[in-house]
N, C-alpha and C positions, 0 to 999 in steps of 0.2 A: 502386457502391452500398454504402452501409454495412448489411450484416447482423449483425451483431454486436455487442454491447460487451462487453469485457472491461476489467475496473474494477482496479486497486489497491486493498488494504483498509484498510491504514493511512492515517491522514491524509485516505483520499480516500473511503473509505464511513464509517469510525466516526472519531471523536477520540480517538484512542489514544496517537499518538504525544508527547505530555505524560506522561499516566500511563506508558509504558513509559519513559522515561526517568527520572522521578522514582522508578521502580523500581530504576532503574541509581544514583540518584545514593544514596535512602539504604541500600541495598546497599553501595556503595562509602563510604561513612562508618565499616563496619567494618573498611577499610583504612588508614586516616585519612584518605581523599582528602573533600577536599571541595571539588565540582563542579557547577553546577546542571545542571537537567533542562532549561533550553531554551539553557544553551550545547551541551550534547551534541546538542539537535535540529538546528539551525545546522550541527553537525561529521557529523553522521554521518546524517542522514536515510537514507531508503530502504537503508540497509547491511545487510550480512551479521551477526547479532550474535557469529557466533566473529570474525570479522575486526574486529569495534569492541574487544572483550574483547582482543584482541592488540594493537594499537593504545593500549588502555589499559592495560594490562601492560608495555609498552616506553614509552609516557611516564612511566610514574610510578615504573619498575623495581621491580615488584610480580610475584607472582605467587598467582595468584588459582588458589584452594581447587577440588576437585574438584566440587563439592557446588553450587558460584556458583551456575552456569545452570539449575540445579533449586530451589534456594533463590529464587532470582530471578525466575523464572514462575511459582512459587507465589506472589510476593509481586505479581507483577503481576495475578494472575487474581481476586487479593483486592480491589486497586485497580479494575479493570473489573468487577466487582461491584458495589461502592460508587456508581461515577460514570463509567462508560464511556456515551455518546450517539455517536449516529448523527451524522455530518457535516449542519449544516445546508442544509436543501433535498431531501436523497438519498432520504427514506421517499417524501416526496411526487412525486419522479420517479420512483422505482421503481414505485411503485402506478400510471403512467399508465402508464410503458413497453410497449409493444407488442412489442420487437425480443429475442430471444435475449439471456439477459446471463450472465457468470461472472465468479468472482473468480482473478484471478492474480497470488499474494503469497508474496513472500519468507518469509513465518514459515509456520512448523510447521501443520498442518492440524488440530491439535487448538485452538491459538490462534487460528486465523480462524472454526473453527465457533464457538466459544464467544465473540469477538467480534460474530459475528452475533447468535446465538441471544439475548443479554444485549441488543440493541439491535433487537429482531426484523425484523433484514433476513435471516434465513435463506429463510423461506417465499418471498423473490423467486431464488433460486441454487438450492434443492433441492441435487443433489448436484454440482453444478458449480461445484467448488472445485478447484484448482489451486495446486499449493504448490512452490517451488524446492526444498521436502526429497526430494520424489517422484521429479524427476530432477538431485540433485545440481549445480545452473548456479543460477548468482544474477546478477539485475539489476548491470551495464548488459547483460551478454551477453541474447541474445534468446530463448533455449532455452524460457524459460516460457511466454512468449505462441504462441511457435512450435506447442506442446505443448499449449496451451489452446485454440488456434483448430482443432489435427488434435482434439484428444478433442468441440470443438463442432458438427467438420463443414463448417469454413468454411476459405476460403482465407486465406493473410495481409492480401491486400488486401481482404478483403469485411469485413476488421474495426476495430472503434476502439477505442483503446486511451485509457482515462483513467486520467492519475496526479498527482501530486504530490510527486515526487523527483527531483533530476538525473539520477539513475543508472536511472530507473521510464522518465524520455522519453527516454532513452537507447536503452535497450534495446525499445523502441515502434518505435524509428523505424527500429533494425538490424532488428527482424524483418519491417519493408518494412511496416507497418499506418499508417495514419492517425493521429496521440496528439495527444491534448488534455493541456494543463496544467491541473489544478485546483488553482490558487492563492487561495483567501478570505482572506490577509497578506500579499498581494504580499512573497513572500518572494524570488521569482526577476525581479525588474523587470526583468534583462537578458536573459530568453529571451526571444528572438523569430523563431524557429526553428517554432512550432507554435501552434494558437491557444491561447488563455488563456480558463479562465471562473474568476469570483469566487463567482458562485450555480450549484447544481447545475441546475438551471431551465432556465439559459441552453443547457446541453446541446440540449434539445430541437429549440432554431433554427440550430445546428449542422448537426445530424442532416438536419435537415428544408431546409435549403439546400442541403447535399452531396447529397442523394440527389434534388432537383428537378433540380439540373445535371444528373446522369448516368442519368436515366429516358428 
C-alpha cells in the first residue's frame, strides 16, 4: 500500500529549474563564460550545486570567487520572486490529496521553504521538509528519502517517491520505494524502468490502482 508521497521540489512541485540556472548562467558572464540556462539543465539536473560549481571550474579552468554561491542564491531568490509558479497540475492535486505528503530536496531548507511559500504549496507540507544539507548525502544515494520516510513514520515500501531527475529516480528506487517519473518534456523518453506521468493529475490513478491491488 502506498502511504505516503514524498515529492522532489524542483522541477517536480515548482518550475524553478530554468530560473536556477539562468541564475547560474548570468552569474557566470562575470567569468566571461557564456552558457545557456537550459544546456546546463540537460547537464546537470537534479545535481549537487558544489559538484556542478566544480564541474564548471574544471571545464572552463576558472576559479570561482568566494562570495559565487551567496551571490548567486541572492540572485536566484530575486528571480523566484519575480516569476517562480508551481508545476502545472501539483496545487490542484495537492488540495484533493488525502495521503501524508513531504518534500525531499537536494537544496538548502531555506530555498525549498521560500520556494513553497512564494508559490503557496507550503500550507500542504507544514514542517515536513527534508533537505540533503540536514544529512550531508545527495541524490542518487538514497540517504534522503531513507530519512524522510523514518522522520514521516513510514517504512520504505509504504512510500512513493515522485521526481524528475536521473539521479532523483535513482535514488527512489535504491531506497527500495516505489518512484514515479514526472516528466511534462519528455525529457527522459528512455526511461522505462518506472512509471512516467506528464500531468500531475495522472498521479491520482496511480495511486489509486496500486493500493486496489494490494487491499
Amino acid at each position: 500500500m502506498i502511504k505516503c508521497l514524498i515529492f522532489d521540489c524542483d522541477g517536480t512541485l515548482v518550475d524553478s529549474e530554468f530560473l536556477c540556472n539562468l541564475g547560474l548562467e548570468i552569474k557566470l558572464r562575470d567569468y566571461g563564460i557564456e552558457t545557456s540556462a537550459h544546456t546546463m539543465i540537460e547537464k546537470y539536473r537534479g545535481g549537487k550545486l558544489a559538484h556542478i560549481l566544480k564541474s564548471i571550474e574544471k571545464a572552463h579552468g576558472i576559479l570561482l570567487k568566494d562570495d559565487f554561491v551567496s551571490a548567486y542564491r541572492k540572485l536566484v531568490d530575486e528571480l523566484f520572486e519575480k516569476e517562480l509558479n508551481p508545476c502545472e497540475g501539483v496545487s490542484e492535486f495537492l488540495a484533493l490529496n488525502t495521503l501524508p505528503v513531504c518534500v525531499a530536496s537536494s537544496g538548502p531548507v531555506q530555498k525549498i521553504n521560500k520556494a513553497l511559500e512564494i508559490t503557496d504549496l507550503k500550507k500542504y507540507f507544514d514542517t515536513h521538509i527534508f533537505s540533503s544539507y540536514e544529512i550531508n548525502s545527495w541524490k542518487p544515494d538514497p540517504d534522503i528519502f531513507l530519512y524522510a520516510a523514518q522522520k514521516m513514520g513510514f517504512r520504505p515500501n509504504e512510500c512513493l517517491v515522485i521526481e524528475d531527475s536521473l539521479k532523483g529516480i535513482e535514488a527512489g528506487l535504491a531506497a527500495g520505494m516505489k518512484t514515479i517519473l514526472f516528466d511534462p518534456m519528455n525529457l527522459y523518453p528512455h526511461i522505462n524502468k518506472v512509471p512516467r506521468i506528464d500531468k500531475m493529475n495522472q498521479l491520482k490513478h496511480i495511486i489509486s490502482a496500486h493500493n486496489k491491488t494490494y487491499s
